[in-house]
C-alpha positions in Angstrom: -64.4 75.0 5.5 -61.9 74.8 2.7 -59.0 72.7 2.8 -56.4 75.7 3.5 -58.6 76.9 6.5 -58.5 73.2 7.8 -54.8 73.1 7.0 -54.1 76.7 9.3 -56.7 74.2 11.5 -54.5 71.5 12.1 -50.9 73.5 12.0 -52.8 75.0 15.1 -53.2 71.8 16.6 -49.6 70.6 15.9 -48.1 73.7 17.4 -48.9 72.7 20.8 -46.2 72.5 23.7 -47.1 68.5 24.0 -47.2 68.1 20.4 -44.1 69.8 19.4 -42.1 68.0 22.5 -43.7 64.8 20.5 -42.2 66.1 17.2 -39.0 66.8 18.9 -39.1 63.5 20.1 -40.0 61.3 17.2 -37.0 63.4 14.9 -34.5 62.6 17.8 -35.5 58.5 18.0 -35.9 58.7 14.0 -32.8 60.4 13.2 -30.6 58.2 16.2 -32.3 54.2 14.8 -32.2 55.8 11.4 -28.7 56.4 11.5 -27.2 53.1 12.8 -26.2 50.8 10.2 -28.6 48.3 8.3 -31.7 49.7 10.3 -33.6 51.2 6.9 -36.9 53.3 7.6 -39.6 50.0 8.0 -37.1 48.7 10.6 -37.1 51.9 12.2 -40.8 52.5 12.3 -41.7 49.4 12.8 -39.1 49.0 16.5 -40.3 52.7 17.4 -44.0 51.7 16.7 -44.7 49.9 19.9 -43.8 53.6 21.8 -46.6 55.4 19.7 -49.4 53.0 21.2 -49.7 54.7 24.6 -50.4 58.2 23.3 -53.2 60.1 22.0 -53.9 59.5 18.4 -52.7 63.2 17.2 -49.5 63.2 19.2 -49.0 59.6 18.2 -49.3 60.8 15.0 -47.3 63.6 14.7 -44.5 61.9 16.8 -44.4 59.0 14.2 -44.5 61.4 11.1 -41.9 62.5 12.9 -39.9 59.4 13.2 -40.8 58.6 9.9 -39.1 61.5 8.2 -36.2 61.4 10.5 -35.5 57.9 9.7 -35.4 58.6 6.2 -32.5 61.0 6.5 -30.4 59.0 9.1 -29.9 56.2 6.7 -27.9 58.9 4.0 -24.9 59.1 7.0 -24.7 55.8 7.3 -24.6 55.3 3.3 -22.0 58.1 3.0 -19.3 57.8 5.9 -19.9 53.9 5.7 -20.7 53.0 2.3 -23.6 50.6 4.3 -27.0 51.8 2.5 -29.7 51.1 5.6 -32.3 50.6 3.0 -32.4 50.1 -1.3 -33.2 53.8 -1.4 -29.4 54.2 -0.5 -27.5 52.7 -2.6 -26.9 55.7 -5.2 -26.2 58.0 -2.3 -23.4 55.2 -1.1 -21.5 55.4 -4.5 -21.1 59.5 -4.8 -21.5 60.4 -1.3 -18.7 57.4 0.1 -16.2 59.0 -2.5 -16.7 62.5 -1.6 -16.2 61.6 1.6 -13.1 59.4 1.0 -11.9 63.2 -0.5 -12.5 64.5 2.3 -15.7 66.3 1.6 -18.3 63.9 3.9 -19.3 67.6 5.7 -20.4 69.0 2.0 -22.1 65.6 1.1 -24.0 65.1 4.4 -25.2 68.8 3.9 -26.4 68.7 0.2 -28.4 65.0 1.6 -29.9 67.3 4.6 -30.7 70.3 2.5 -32.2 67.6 -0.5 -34.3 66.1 2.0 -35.9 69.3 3.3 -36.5 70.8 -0.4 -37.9 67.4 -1.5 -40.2 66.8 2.0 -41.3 70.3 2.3 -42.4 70.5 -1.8 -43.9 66.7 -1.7 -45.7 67.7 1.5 -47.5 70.9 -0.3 -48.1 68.1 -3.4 -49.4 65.8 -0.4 -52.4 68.3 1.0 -53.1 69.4 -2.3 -53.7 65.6 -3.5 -54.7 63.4 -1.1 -58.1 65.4 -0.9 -59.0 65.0 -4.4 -58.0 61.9 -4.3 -60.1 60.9 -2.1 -63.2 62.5 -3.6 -62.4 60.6 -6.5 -62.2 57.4 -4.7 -65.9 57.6 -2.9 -66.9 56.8 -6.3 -64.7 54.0 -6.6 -67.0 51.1 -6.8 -65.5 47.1 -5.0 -64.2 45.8 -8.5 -62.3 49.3 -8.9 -60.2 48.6 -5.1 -60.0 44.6 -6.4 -58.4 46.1 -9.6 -56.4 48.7 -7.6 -54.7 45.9 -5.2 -54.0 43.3 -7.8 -51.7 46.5 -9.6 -49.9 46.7 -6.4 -49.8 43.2 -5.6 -48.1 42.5 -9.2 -46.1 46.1 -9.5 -44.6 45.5 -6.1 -44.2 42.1 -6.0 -42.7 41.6 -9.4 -40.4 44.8 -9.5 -38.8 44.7 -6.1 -36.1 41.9 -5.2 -33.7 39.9 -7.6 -36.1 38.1 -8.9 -40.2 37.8 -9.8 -40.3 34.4 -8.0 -39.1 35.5 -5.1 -41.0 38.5 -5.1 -44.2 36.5 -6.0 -43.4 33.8 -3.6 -43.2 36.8 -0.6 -46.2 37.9 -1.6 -47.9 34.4 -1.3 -46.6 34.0 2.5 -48.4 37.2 3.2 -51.7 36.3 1.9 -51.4 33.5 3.5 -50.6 35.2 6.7 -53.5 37.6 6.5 -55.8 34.8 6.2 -55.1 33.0 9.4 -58.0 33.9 12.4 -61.7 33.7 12.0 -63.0 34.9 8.5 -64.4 38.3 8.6 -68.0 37.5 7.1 -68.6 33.8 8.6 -66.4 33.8 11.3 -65.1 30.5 10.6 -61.6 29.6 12.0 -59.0 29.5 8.9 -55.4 28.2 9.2 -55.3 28.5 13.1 -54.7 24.9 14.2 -56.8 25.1 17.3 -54.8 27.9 18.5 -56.8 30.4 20.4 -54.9 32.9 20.3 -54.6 33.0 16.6 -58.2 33.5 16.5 -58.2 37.4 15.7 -55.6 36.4 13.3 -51.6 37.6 13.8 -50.1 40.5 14.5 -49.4 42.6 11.6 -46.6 44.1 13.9 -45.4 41.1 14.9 -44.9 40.3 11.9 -43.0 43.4 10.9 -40.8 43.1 13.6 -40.0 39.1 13.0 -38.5 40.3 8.9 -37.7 42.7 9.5 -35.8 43.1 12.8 -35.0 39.4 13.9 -34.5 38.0 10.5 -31.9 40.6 9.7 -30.3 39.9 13.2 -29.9 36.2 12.8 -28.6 36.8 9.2 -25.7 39.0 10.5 -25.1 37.1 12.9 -24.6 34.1 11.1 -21.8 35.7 9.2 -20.6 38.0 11.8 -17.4 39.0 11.9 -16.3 41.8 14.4 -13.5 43.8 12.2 -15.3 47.2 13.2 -17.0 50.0 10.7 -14.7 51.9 8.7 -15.8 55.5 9.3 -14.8 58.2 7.2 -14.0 61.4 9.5 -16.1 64.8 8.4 -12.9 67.1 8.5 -13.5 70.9 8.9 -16.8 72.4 8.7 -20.2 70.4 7.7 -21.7 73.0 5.3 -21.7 73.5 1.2 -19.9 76.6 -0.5 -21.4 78.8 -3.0 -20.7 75.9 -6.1 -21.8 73.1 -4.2 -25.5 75.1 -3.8 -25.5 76.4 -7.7 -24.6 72.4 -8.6 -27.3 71.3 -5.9 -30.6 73.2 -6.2 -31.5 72.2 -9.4 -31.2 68.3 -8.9 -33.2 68.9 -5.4 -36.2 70.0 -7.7 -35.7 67.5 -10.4 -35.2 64.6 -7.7 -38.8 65.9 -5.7 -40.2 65.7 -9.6 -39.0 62.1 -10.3 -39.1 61.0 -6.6 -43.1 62.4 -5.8 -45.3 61.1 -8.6 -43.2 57.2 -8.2 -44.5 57.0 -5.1 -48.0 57.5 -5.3 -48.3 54.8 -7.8 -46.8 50.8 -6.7 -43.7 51.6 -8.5 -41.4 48.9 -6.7 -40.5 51.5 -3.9 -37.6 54.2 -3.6 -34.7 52.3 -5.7 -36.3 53.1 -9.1 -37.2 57.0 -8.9 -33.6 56.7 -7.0 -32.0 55.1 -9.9 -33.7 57.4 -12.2 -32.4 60.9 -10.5 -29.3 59.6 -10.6 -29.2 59.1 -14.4 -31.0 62.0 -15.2 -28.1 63.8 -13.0 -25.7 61.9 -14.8 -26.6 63.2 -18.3 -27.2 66.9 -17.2 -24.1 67.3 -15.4 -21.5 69.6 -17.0 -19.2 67.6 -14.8 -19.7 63.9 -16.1 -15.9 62.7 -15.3 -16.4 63.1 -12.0 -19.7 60.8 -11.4 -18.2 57.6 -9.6 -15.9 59.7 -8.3 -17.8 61.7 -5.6 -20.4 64.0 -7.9 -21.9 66.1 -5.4 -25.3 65.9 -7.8 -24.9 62.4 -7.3 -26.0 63.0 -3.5 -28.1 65.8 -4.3 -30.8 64.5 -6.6 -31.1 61.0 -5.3 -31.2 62.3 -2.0 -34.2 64.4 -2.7 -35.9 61.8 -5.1 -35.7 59.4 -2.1 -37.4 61.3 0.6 -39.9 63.0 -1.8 -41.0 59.1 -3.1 -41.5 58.6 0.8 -44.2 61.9 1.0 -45.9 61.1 -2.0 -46.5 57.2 -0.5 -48.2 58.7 2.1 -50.8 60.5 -0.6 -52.9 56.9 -1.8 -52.1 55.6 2.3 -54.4 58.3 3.2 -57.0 58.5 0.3 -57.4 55.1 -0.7 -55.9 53.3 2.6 -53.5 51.7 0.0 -49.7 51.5 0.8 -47.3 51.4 -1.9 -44.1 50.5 0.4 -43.2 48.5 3.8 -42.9 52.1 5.1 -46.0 53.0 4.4 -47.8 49.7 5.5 -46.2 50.2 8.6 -47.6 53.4 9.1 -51.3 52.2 8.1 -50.8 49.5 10.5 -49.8 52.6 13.2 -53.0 54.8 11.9 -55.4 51.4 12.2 -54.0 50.9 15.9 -55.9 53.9 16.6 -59.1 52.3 15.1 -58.6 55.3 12.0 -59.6 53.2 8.9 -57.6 55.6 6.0 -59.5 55.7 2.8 -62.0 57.8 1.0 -63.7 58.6 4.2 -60.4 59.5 5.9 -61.0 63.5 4.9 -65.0 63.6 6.3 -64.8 61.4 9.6 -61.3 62.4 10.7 -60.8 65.8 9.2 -59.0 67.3 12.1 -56.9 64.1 12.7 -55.4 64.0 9.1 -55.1 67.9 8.5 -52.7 67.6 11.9 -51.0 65.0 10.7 -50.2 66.8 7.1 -49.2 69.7 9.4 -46.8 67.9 11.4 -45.1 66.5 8.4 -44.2 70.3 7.6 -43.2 70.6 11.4 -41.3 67.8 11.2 -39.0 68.3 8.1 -38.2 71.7 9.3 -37.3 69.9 13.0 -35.3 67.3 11.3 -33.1 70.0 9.6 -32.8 72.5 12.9 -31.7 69.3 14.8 -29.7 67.1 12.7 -27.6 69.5 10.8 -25.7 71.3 14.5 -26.0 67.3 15.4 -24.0 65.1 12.8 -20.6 64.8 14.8 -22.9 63.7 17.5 -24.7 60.9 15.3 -21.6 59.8 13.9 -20.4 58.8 17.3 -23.5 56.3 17.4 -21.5 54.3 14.5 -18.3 53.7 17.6 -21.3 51.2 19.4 -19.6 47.6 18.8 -22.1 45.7 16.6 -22.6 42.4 18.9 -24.3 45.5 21.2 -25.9 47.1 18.6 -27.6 44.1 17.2 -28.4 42.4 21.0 -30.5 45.8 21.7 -32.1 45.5 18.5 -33.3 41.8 19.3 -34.3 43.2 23.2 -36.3 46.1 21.5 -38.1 44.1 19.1 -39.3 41.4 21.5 -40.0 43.3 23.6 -42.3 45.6 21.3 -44.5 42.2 19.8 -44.8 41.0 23.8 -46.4 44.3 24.9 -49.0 44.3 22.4 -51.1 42.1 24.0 -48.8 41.1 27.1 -48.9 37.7 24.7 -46.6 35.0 25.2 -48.1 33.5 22.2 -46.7 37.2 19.9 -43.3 36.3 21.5 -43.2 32.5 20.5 -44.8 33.6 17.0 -41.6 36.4 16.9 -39.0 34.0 17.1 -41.1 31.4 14.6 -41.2 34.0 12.1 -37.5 35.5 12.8 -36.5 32.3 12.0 -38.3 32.3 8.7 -37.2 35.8 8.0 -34.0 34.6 8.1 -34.7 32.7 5.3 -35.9 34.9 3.5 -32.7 37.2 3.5 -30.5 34.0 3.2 -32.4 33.0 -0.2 -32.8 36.8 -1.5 -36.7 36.8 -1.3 -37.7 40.3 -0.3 -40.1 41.5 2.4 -42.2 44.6 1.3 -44.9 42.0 -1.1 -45.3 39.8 2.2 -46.0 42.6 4.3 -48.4 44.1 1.7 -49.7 40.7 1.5 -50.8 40.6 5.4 -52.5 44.3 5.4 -54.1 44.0 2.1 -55.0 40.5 1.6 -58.4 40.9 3.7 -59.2 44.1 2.2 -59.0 42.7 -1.3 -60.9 39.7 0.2 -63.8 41.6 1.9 -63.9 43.5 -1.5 -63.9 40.4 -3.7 -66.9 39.6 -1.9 -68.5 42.6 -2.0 -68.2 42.8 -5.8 -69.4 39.1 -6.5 -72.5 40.1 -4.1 -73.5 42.9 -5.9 -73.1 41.3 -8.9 -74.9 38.3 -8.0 -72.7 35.8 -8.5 -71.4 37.3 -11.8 -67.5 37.6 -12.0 -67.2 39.5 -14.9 -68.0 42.5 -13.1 -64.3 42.6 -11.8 -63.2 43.8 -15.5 -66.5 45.8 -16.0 -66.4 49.7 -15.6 -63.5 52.0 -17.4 -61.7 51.9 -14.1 -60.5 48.5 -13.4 -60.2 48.1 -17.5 -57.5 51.0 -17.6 -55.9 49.4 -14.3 -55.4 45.9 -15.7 -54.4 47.4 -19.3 -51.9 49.3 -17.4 -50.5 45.7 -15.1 -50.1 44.5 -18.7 -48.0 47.1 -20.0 -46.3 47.2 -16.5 -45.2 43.7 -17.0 -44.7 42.7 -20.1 -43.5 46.0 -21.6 -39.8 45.2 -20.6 -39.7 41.9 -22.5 -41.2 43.2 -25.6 -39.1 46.2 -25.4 -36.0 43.4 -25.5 -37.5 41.2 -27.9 -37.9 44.5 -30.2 -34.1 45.5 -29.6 -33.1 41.8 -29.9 -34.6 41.8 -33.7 -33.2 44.9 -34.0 -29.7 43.8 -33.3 -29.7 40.8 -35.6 -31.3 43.1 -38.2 -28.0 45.4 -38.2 -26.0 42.5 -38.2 -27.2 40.5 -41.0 
């Protein structure tokens, strides 16, 4: 069966009454924590995930692919009418999209975002089923030294290239690895960094530990600086649709932000802030309307808009081949596949065929769902931004304890939540970022059991982690990935004093 007919397969599967009511679902609790101020997509997944865990698998599935798109889009309402990005991805949207709507065009920038984000996810998707296959045919020949070589490149791409710094970035990614190595080891079974507590045996709770950064570390950070003076919303004044100019300006940076956006996410490119960053200069020299960047360009909104949401899609393309996540989002979501004992990776496509083709399906279900609803709905979402935030931030404290204690009805997740809230805290206070750490609890085991593996074979020979054309081009590539910038300096630095002299 070829990979259309298992496509048609699993679009079959998707369209039932209990799966679409799941879609439905997902887009509305996506779109409605997406849309409420400082909750990015990982937050959002990550509070909603707990919900998923008493479903099937394939309407678990589709109602967090769901949920996963919906979040995506919910944060651009936010960024515009507020000028508070939820998430990195954001902040270019915030600086055109907040001015057009200070000129009273929020309706037209909220539109062009919606419209962006259903080009970009609908194209990325097609991309997605056409690569994640291949991929993964590719991979099954991917020996253990290749998947070390791979996970260093994100380790270092990821953990260097996000946050304000590489120390911090590197010292995030440390915590993780540490974190993924509490609980007996995997091959000896002895007990590692567990201090004689039982229950930390089978190690911790990746979604525990999600929801401590990411949801009760942000909440103690706000509220140690809280101060009630109300959001500032921007009304949307007439009629939330684009004329005829705004669609001739718009089109073309939809398709150049999917073409930036897709390809930066399949590879550990630092997450959605660079191919972000990128549309919006690429806009920015293309336009035939240059004065009016910084001063609400609706291209400005347009492109990165549809770079952001086509980065997340193409994320999802090595999460599913290689069991790899590139992003917090996409961790979050391999934690979500794994809870239904689904290992993603090269063997994804033969032992869970059906499974994955749905779950591509859905993805096209549930862009075209998140348009239907959330364009007739945006008045009603903006009312979500009247909740007072002491509320706002009380119920997300409530739903995230609540989520790590009904994992395991575990008082132990629930006095490890409010340990690591406290640390995650720290983390925001002191600027470290949390996307390495998390990538440093999922994959730290897998490159362990793969270090292993590779040594094994090799009989105790280590130089079979650089042997083989694979991991050679991948650790040529981390080189040129990290020092590049600094040459490129020191070459412009020698050129300046050249020109001087």
């Amino acid at each position: 069966m070829g990979n259309l007919d298992l496509l048609l397969e699993g679009f079959s599967n998707a369209l039932t009454a209990q799966n679409l009511l799941y879609g439905l679902l997902g887009t509305f609790l996506g779109t409605l924590v997406g849309v409420l101020p400082g909750i990015g997509p990982a937050l959002a997944i990550a509070l909603l995930l707990p919900v998923t865990l008493s479903a099937e698998p394939t309407s678990a599935l589709i109602m967090f692919a769901a949920v996963f798109y919906g979040a995506m889009y919910g944060g651009s309402t936010t960024s515009i009418l507020l000028n508070t990005p939820g998430e990195a991805g954001s902040v270019i949207t915030a600086v055109e999209g907040h001015k057009m709507a200070k000129n009273g065009r929020a309706g037209a920038a909220l539109t062009t975002a919606a419209l962006g984000s259903f080009v970009a996810g609908l194209i990325a998707t097609i991309l997605l089923a056409a690569a994640a296959p291949s991929l993964a045919e590719l991979a099954l020949k991917v020996q253990p030294a290749g998947y070390v070589a791979l996970i260093v490149f994100a380790f270092a791409t990821v953990g260097t290239l996000i946050g304000s710094s590489r120390v911090r970035g590197l010292v995030s990614l440390s915590v993780g690895l540490i974190f993924g190595l509490v609980g007996a080891d995997q091959q000896t079974g002895i007990n590692r960094l567990s201090f004689g507590i039982q229950e930390a045996t089978d190690g911790l709770e990746v979604i525990v530990v999600i929801i401590s950064f990411f949801a009760l570390g942000e909440v103690i950070y706000y509220a140690s600086r809280f101060q009630d003076k109300g959001w500032q919303i921007l009304p949307v004044k007439g009629k939330v649709w684009m004329n005829r100019e705004d669609f001739r300006r718009s089109w073309k940076p939809w398709l150049r932000g999917t073409a930036i956006g897709f390809p930066m996410g399949i590879i550990p490119a630092g997450g959605s802030e660079i191919p972000t960053f990128i549309s919006y200069s690429v806009e920015k020299k293309l336009s035939k309307n240059k004065d009016e960047f910084g001063n609400g360009a609706i291209e400005g909104v347009a492109g990165p808009e549809a770079a952001n949401n086509a980065n997340a899609a193409g994320v999802l393309v090595p999460l599913l081949a290689l069991g790899l996540p590139t992003s917090a989002t996409a961790a979050i979501m391999l934690v979500a596949i794994r809870n239904f004992n689904i290992q993603p990776g090269p063997m994804l496509f033969e032992l869970n065929a059906p499974l994955v083709w749905t779950l591509i399906a859905s993805l096209f279900i549930g862009n075209t769902l998140l348009l239907l609803i959330n364009l007739p709905l945006i008045r009603i979402w903006i009312q979500l931004l009247q909740i007072p935030r002491h509320y706002l931030y009380a119920g997300i404290t409530t739903f995230g304890l609540l989520g790590a204690y009904s994992l395991n009805n575990s008082t132990f997740d629930l006095r490890l939540a409010f340990v690591l809230g406290f640390v995650g805290y720290l983390f925001r206070r002191f600027g470290i970022p949390n996307t390495p750490l998390v990538l440093g609890v999922i994959l730290g085991p897998m490159v362990e059991i793969q270090f292993r593996q590779a040594v094994q074979l090799s009989n105790g020979d280590y130089s079979i982690l650089v042997s083989g054309l694979l991991p050679k081009v991948i650790y040529l590539a981390l080189i040129l990935v990290l020092f590049a910038p600094a040459l490129m300096k020191l070459v412009k630095g020698k050129a300046g004093q050249g020109l001087r002299k």
